[in-house]
C-alpha positions, -999 to 999 in steps of 0.1 A, spaced: -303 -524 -393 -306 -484 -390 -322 -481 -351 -317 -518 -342 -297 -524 -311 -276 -553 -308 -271 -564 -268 -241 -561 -255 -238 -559 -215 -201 -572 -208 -198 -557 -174 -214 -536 -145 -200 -505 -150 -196 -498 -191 -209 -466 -202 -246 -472 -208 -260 -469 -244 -297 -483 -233 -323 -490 -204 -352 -511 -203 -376 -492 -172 -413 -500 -161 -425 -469 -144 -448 -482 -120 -488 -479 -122 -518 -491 -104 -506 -525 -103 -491 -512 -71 -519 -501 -54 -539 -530 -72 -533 -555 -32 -546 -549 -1 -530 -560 34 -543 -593 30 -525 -601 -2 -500 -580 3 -475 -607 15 -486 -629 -18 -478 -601 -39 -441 -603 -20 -446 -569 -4 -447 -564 33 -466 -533 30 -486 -513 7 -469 -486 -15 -476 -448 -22 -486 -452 -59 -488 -413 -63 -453 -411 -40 -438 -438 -58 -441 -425 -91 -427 -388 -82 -394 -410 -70 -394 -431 -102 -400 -399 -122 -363 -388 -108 -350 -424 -117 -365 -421 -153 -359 -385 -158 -322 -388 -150 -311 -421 -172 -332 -400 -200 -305 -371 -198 -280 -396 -198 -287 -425 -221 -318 -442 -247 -345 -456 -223 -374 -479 -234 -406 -485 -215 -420 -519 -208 -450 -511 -215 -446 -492 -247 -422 -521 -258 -453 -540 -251 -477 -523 -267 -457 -524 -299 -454 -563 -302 -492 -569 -296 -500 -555 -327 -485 -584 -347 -512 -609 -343 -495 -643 -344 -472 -627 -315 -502 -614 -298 -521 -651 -299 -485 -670 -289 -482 -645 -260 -513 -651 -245 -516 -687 -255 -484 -691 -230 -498 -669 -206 -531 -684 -202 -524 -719 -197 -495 -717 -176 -516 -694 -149 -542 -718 -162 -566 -691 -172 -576 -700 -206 -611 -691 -205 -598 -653 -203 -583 -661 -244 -612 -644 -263 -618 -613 -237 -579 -610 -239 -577 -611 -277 -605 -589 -281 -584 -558 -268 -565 -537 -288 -527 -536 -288 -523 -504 -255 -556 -518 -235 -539 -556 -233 -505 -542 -230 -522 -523 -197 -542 -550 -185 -515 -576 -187 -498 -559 -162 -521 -540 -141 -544 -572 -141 -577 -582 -156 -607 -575 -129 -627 -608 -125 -660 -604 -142 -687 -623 -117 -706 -638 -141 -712 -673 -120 -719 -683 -89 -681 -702 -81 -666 -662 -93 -693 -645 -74 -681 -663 -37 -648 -660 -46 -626 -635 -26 -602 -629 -57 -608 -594 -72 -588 -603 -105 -590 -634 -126 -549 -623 -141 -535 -610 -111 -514 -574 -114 -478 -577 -118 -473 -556 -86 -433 -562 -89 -424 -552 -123 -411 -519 -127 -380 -539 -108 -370 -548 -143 -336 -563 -136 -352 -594 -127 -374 -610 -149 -346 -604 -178 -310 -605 -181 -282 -587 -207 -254 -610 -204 -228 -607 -230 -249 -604 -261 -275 -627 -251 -307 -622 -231 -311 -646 -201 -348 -651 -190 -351 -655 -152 -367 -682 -141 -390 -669 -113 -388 -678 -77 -429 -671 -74 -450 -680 -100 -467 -646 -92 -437 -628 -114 -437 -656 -140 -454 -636 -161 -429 -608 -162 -406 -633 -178 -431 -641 -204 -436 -604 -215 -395 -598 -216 -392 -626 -233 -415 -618 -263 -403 -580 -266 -369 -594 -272 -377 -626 -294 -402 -600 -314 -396 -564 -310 -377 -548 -342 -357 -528 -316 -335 -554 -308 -310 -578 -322 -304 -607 -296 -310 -641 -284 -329 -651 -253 -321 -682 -233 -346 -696 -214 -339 -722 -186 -377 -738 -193 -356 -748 -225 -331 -768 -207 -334 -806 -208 -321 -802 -173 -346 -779 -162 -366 -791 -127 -393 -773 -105 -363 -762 -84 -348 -746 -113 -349 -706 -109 -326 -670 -118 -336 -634 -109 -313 -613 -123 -305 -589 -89 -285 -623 -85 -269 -623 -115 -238 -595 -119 -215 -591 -149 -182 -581 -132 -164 -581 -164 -167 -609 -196 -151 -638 -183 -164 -629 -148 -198 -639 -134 -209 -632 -97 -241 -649 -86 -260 -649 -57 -277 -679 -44 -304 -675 -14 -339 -670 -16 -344 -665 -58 -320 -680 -75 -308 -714 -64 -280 -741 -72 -301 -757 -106 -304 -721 -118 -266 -719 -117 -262 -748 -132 -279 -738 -162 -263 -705 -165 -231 -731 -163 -244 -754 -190 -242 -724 -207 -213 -713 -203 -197 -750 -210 -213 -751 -243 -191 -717 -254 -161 -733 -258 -141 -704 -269 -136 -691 -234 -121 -697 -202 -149 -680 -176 -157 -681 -140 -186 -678 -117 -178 -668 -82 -209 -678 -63 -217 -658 -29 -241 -673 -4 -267 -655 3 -293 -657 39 -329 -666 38 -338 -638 64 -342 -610 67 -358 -603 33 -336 -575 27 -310 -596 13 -329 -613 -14 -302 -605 -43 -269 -608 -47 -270 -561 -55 -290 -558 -24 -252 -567 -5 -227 -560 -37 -227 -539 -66 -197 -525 -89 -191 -489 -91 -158 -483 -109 -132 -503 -122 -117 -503 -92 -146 -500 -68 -174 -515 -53 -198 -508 -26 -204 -540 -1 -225 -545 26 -194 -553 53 -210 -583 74 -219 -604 48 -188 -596 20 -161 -593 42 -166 -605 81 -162 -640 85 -194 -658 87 -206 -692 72 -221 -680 39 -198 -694 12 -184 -681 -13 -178 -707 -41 -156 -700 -76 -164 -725 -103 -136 -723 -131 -142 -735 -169 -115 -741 -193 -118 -750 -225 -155 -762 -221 -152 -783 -190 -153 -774 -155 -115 -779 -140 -121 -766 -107 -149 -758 -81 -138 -743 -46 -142 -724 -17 -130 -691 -14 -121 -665 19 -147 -644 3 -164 -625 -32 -133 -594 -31 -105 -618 -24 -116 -641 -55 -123 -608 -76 -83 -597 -69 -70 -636 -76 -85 -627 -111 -67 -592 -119 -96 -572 -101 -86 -556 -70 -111 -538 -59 -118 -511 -28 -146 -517 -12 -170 -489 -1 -195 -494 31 -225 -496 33 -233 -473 60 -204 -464 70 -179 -481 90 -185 -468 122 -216 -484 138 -229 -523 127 -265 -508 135 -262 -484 106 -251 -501 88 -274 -531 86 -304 -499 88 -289 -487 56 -286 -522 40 -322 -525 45 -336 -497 23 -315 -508 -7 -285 -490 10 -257 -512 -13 -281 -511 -40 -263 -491 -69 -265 -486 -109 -238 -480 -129 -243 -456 -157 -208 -454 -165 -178 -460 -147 -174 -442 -113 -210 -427 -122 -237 -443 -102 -270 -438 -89 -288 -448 -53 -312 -438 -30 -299 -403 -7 -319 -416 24 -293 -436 33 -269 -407 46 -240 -428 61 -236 -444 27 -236 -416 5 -214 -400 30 -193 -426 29 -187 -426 -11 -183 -393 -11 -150 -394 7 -140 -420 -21 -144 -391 -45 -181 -392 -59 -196 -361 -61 -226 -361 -48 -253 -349 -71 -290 -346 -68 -314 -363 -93 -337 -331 -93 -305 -308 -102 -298 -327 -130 -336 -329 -146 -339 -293 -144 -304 -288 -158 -292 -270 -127 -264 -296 -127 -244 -309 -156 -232 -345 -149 -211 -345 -176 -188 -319 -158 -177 -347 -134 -154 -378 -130 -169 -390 -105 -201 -390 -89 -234 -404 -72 -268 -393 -81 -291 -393 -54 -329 -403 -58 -352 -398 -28 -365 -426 -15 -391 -424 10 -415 -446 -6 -397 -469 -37 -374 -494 -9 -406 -503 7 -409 -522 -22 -377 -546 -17 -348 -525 -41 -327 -497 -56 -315 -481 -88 -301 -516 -99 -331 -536 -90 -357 -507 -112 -331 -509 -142 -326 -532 -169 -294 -523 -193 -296 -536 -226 -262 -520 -237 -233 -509 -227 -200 -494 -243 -164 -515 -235 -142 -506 -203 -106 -500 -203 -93 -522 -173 
């Protein structure tokens, strides 16, 4: 088992041990304004901008912990060729592309890896593909170096999301193979398409899906992940009789698109800490908050709650919320909120990382203690993290939350050490 790594993600904040990043390539760039709003974007990103930010997002977590790239991960598991032939068996007919099997097979282990997520360019070779409009018969996989979605570490299993747009499905194709075949890892993944109960309605992104500590889920429910995809992760849960868990379920809105996860409002950052976006978490509005208790393998109670902190303190987490943007001006706040403002990873507890554009925030969390350290400093060993209790790293992020997410969204933990509550 030398260099194997068993999963283990039992809460938010755990010292990481490993990271799962896509650093993004010309599947970014591969839209134009026309497709743009297919590809979920409502604009066009920077590639060459985008990748100098991610390089401070990848560059850091390599100081700090083991990182993996999808792509390399990728790459590695093609070369076994009954994985290579299941792989793109499943991903051919269910974008119902099977005459791409031979051109696809044909490839060698990197140039599939590549074109499977920056998208194979539709050769016109009749007359139907020469008037159509589409420049790719596989279309890019413009959203995937925002990892945390198509994959899930909870506990010691791997939950596969269940994509809202079938334009990500793939994503959850890939993750799934590199953790069913890659020697790297030790897990098991758990797949709603699996579940007798699965329906069309059926879906799980994991920006929704936050591990507050191991008998504490907190889901979000809006725009990607709805009531069914609950369900299952509850089925789940039901069927591990061992434990009594809970899933407090906040309410998420359909608009703006800003708030299309669960960490896009509400992320942990210490055992006692969390950053929320105010409105939302705390005001009273009429998104509900929802705690579904199991004991003993049945569900005893389902009921409303006043709101997502209030439920977290019933259950021995008391928790002091930082603001998003401050807490001086609603219009900041909502600005900051926007570009990925409550959007935090955890690479240990009271060490996160987020975006420093969003001044009022970082502002704010440094008069809760963090010191505030630049990404940059800490590349060129200017800065020794390691020197602090407490801290934010700070990424810019001129270009990377025109894509929809922060340092939680862009990360995927695979492992993380125990906390001392």
């Amino acid at each position: 088992m030398a260099g194997k790594m068993n999963i283990q993600v039992r809460s938010e904040i755990g010292e990481l041990e490993g990271v799962i990043l896509h650093t993004p390539g010309s599947e970014v760039e591969n839209m134009t304004p026309k497709n743009a709003e297919r590809a979920l974007y409502s604009d066009i990103l920077n590639l060459k901008v985008a990748q100098q930010e991610y390089a401070q997002l990848s560059g850091v977590l390599s100081k700090l912990t083991k990182t993996f790239q999808v792509k390399d991960l990728l790459s590695d598991i093609l070369t076994n060729e009954k994985v290579k032939e299941n792989l793109l068996s499943k991903i051919c007919q269910y974008e119902q592309k099977c005459f791409l099997n031979g051109y696809l097979n044909s490839l060698d282990n990197k140039e599939l890896a590549r074109q499977l997520i920056e998208g194979v360019i539709q050769k016109k070779d009749t007359l139907t593909k020469y008037l159509s409009k589409e420049r790719y018969s596989l279309r890019p996989l413009h959203n995937f170096f925002y990892t945390r979605d198509a994959a899930m570490s909870v506990l010691d299993d791997v939950l596969i999301g269940r994509m809202a747009s079938d334009v990500r499905e793939r994503e959850s194709l890939i993750m799934e193979a590199i953790f069913d075949y890659h020697e790297n890892f030790v897990t098991k993944t758990v797949n709603p398409l699996n579940s007798s109960n699965y329906t069309k309605e059926t879906a799980i992104e994991g920006g929704d899906v936050l591990v507050a500590r191991d008998d504490i889920l907190c889901i979000g429910t809006g725009t990607r992940t709805t009531s069914q995809g609950i369900d299952f992760i509850l089925e789940r849960l039901l069927a591990q009789k061992e434990k009594n868990r809970h899933i407090l379920i906040q309410e998420l809105p359909f608009k703006p698109e800003s708030f299309i996860h669960l960490d896009m409002v509400f992320t942990f950052l210490d055992v006692d800490t969390c950053m929320v976006y105010e409105p939302l978490i705390m005001q009273t509005n009429r998104y509900e908050t929802i705690h579904i208790t199991i004991e003993n393998g049945k569900v005893t109670s389902i009921k409303e709650e006043e709101n997502l902190l209030k439920s977290l303190k019933d259950l021995g987490m008391d928790l002091k919320p930082v603001l998003c943007g401050g807490n001086k001006d609603p219009w900041v706040q909502e600005r900051e909120q926007w570009h990925s403002g409550a959007n935090f990873f955890a690479v240990g507890p009271g060490k996160v990382i987020g975006y420093g554009r969003n001044v009022y925030t970082i502002e704010e969390m440094n008069k809760n203690g963090f010191e505030v350290l630049k990404a940059n400093d800490i590349i060129n060993e200017k800065v020794d993290p390691k020197a602090y209790k407490k801290y934010v790293i700070t990424l810019e992020g001129s270009e990377l939350p025109r894509g929809g997410g922060g340092a939680r969204c862009m990360t995927m933990p695979i492992r993380r050490k125990p906390v001392k509550w």
